[in-house]
N, C-alpha and C positions, 0 to 999 in steps of 0.2 A: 889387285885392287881391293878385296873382299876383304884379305890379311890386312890392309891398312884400316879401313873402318873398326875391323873385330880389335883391332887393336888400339883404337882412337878411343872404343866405346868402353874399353876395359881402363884406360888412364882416365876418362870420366868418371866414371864407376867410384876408381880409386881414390883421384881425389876429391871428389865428391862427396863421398863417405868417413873420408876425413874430419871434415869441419860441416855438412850439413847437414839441416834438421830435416828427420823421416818423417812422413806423414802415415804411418803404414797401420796401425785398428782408427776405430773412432773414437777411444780416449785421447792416442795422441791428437787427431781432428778439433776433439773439443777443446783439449787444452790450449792448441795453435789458435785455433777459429776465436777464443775469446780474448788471447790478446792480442789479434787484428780488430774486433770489432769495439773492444775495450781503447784500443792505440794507446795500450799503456806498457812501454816497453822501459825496463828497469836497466837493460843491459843486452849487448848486442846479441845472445844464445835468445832471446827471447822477441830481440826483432826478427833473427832468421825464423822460427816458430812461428811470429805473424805471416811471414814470407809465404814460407811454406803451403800455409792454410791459404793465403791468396791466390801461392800457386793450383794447389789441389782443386780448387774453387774454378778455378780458371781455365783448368781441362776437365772439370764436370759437365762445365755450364757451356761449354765448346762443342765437345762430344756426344752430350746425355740426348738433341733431340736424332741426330743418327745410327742411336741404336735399334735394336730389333723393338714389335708394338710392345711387345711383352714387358720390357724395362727403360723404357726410354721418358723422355721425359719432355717439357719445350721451356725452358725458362723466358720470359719477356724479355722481349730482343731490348727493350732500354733498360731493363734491369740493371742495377749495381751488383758487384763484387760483393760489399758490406750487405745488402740484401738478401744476399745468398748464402753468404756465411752465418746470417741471422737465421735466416731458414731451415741450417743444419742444425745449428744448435736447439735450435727448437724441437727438431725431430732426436736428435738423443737426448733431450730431455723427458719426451712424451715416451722414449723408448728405450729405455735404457740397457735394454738384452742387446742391442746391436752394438754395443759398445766395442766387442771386442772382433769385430766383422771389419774386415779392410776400409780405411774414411773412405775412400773414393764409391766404392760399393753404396755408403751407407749414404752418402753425397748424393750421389745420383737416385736413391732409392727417397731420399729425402726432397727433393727435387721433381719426380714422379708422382708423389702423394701433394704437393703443391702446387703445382702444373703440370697435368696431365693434359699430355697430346689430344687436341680433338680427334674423335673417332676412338683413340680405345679404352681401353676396360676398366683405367684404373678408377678406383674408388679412395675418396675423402680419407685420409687418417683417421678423421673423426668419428670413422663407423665403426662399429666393433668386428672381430672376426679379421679372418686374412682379406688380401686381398683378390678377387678371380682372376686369373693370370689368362691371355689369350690360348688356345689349343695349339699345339704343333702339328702342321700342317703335314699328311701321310706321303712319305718319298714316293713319288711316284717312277 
């Protein structure tokens, strides 16, 4: 049974890889992310591109508030898609060294700095300096 999945997930892969758009630094994000939230698509390479970024969007804003306190994040449960996408680009604009750091990383980090989980530690984009990141806790 194991062989058939490994093998299910490999003709994904493949064709997958074929004909679809990666979302894989955050230039690619940007580029995708603005023309989703522009929905100015010239030709189908650049609707999948919107795609894409809606996809990527879409397992941020899914995932980001079950991750550890340290990186997680809580987007507003009625928030939009196009809200979100707004939100990233605003953060690689304010931030342009993260550009070349995996989108989904930069996504959820973008997403942290705008809604930050009650109780932890993240601090405002708007403040200068990093941000405190919680301690890891001593294996006991």
């Amino acid at each position: 049974m194991r062989v058939y999945i490994i093998v299910a997930g490999l003709v994904v892969s493949v064709i997958g890889g074929a004909s679809a758009t990666v979302v894989d630094k955050g230039t690619d994000a940007q580029r995708s992310c603005e023309l989703f939230v522009q929905n100015s698509f010239r030709n189908q390479d650049d609707a999948r591109s919107a795609g894409a970024c809606e996809g990527m969007i879409e397992t941020a804003v899914l995932f980001s508030p079950n991750l550890p306190a340290d990186i997680r994040a809580c987007p507003p449960a009625q928030g939009s898609i196009l809200q979100s996408a707004k939100v990233l680009l605003r953060y690689l604009d304010n931030n342009p060294d993260r550009a070349k750091e995996p989108g989904i990383t930069v996504a959820i980090e973008a997403f942290r700095d705008t809604w930050p989980c009650q109780g932890d530690d993240a601090e405002s984009s708007t403040k200068a300096g990093p941000k405190k990141r919680a301690p890891k806790k001593p294996k006991q």
